[in-house]
VOPAGU-2260 file (C-alpha; in pm, 1 decimal, decimal comma):
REM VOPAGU-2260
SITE   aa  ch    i         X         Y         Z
SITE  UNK   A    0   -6965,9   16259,3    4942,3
SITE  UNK   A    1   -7344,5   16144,2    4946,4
SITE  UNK   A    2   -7434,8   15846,3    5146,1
SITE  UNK   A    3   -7739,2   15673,6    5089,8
SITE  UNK   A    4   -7907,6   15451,5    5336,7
SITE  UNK   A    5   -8262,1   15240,9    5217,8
SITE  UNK   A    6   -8526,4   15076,2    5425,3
SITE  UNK   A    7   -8837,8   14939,4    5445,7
SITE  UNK   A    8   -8785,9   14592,5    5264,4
SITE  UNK   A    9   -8961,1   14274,3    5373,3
SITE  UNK   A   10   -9221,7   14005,1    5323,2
SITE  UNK   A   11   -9541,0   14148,9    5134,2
SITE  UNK   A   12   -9835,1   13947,3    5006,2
SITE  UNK   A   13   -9928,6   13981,2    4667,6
SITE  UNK   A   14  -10173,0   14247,5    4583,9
SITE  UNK   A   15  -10032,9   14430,3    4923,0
SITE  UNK   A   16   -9821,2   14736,8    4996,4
SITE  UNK   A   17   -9498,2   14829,6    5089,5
SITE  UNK   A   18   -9335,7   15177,6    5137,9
SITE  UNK   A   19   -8971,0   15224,0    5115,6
SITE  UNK   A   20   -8727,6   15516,1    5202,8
SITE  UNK   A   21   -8406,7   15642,5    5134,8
SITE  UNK   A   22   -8203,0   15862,7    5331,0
SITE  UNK   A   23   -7966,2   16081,5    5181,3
SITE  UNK   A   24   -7693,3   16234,2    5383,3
SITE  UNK   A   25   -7376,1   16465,5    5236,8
SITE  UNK   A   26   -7611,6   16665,9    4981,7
SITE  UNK   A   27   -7952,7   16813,6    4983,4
SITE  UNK   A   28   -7955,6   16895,2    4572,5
SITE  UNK   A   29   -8028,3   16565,4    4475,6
SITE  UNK   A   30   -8159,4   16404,6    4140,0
SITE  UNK   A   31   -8317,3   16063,1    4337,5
SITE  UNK   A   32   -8377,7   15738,3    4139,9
SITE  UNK   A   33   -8477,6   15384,0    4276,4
SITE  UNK   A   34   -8375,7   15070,1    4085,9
SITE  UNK   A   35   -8451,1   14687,5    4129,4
SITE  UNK   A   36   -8259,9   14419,0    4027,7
SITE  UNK   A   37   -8306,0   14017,7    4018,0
SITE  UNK   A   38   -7988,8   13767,8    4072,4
SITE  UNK   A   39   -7940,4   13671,0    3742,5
SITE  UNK   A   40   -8137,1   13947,3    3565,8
SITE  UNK   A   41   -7945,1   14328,0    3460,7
SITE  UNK   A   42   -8098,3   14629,3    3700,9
SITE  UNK   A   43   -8379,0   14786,7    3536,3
SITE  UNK   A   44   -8510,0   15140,2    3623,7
SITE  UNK   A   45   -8814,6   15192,8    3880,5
SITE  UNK   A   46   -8915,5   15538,8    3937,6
SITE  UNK   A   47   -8699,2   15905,9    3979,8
SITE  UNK   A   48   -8783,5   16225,9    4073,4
SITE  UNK   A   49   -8570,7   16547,8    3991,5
SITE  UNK   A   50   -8333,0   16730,3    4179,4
SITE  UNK   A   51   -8544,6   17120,9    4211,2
SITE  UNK   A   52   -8897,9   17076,0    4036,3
SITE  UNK   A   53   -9056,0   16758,6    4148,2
SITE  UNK   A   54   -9042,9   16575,9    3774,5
SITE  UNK   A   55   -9113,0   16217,6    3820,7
SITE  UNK   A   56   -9093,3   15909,8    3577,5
SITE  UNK   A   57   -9193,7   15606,8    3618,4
SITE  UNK   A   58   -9133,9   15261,8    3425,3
SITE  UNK   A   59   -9439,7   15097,0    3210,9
SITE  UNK   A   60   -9422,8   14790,4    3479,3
SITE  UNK   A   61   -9491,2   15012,1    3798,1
SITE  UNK   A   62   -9688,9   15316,9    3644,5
SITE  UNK   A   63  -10020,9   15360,3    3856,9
SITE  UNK   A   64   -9909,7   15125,0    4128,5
SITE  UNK   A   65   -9596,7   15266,9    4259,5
SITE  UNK   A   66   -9554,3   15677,3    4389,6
SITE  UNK   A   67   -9223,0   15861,9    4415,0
SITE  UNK   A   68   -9208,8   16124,1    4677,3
SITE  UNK   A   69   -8963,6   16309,8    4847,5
SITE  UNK   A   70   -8928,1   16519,4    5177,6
SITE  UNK   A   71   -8680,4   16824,8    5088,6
SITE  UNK   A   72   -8666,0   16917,4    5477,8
SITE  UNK   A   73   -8529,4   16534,9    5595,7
SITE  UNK   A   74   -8348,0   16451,3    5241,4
SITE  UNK   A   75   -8537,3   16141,4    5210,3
SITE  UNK   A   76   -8736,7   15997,5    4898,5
SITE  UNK   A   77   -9018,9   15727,2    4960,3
SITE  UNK   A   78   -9124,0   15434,2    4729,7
SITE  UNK   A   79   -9507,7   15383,7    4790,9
SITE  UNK   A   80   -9509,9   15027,5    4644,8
SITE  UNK   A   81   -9909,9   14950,5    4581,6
SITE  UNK   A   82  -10079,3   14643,7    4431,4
SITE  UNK   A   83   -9759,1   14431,9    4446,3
SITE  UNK   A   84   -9693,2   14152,6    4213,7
SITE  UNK   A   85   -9476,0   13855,8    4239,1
SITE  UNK   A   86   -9227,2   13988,6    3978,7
SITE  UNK   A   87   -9243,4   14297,4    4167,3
SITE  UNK   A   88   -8952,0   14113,3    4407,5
SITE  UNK   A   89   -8624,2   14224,6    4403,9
SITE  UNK   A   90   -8352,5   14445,9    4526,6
SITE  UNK   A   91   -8418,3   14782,5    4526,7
SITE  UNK   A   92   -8116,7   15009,5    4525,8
SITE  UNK   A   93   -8199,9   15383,0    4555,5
SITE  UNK   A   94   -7982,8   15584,9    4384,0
SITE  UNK   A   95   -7857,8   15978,3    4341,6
SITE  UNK   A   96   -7776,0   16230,8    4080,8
SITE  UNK   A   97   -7567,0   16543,7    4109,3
SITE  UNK   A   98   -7557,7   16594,5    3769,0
SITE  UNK   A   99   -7696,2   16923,4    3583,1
SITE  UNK   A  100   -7937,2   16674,6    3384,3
SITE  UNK   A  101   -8123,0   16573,4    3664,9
SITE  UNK   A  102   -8206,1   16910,9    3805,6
SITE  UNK   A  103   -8500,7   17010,6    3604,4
SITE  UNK   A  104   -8582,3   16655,5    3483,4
SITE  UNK   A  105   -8611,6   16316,6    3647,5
SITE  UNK   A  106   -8392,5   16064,6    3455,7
SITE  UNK   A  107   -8463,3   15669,5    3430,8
SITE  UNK   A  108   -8094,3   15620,5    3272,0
SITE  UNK   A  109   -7878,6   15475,3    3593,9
SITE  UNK   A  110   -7556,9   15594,1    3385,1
SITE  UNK   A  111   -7681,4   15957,4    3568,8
SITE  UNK   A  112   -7641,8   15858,6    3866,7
SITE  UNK   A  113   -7333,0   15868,5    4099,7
SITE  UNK   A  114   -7429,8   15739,1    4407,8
SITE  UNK   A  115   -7622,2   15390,2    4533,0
SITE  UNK   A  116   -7741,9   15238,0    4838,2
SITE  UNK   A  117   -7638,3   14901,2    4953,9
SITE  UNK   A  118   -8039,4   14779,5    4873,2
SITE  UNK   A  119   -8303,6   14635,2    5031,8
SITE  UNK   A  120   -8472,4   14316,5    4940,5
SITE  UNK   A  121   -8830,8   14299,7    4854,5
SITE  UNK   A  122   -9004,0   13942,6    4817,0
SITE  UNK   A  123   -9339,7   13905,0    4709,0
SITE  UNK   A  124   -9572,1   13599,2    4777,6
SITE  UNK   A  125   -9921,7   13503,4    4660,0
């Protein structure tokens, strides 16, 4: 069983940063994804990385601003949140993948992935 545990949500002025982590506990093979969501709104992909070769894909909305990374040795990925926007806030749930398709690949489809974190909120003010 994989627990996941995220951190690093808060208060950030617009046009700040913000890094976030996600610990991963139960696995070290892990396809890692981070999601937001807004009440009201459906969850919409963020950024992933793949489970062996580093592969990472990011949405349009984030692309150049935001950096996936990952240390193999603690099991946790980080979301380097740069340049933040106001509809950058949300929850963002991090999120892992056991499956064969994420091993080689980094998916953005949330259907791939088995496990979530509870979230951590993000808000944004200008």
């Amino acid at each position: 069983q994989v627990q996941l545990v995220e951190s690093g949500g808060g208060l950030v002025q617009a046009g700040g940063s913000l890094r976030l982590s996600c610990a991963a506990s139960g696995r070290t093979a892990l396809g890692m994804g981070w999601f937001r969501q807004v009440p009201g709104q459906e969850r919409e992909f963020v950024a992933a990385i793949s489970q062996t070769t580093g592969d990472t894909v990011y949405a349009d909305s984030v692309k150049g601003r935001f950096t996936l990374a990952r240390d193999k040795l603690k099991n946790v990925s980080y979301l380097q949140k740069n340049s933040q926007k106001p509809e950058d806030a949300a929850v963002y749930y991090c999120a892992a993948s056991t499956r064969a398709k994420t091993f080689f690949e980094a998916s953005a489809t949330d259907a791939d992935y088995d496990y979530w974190g509870q979230g951590t909120q993000v808000i944004v003010h200008s």
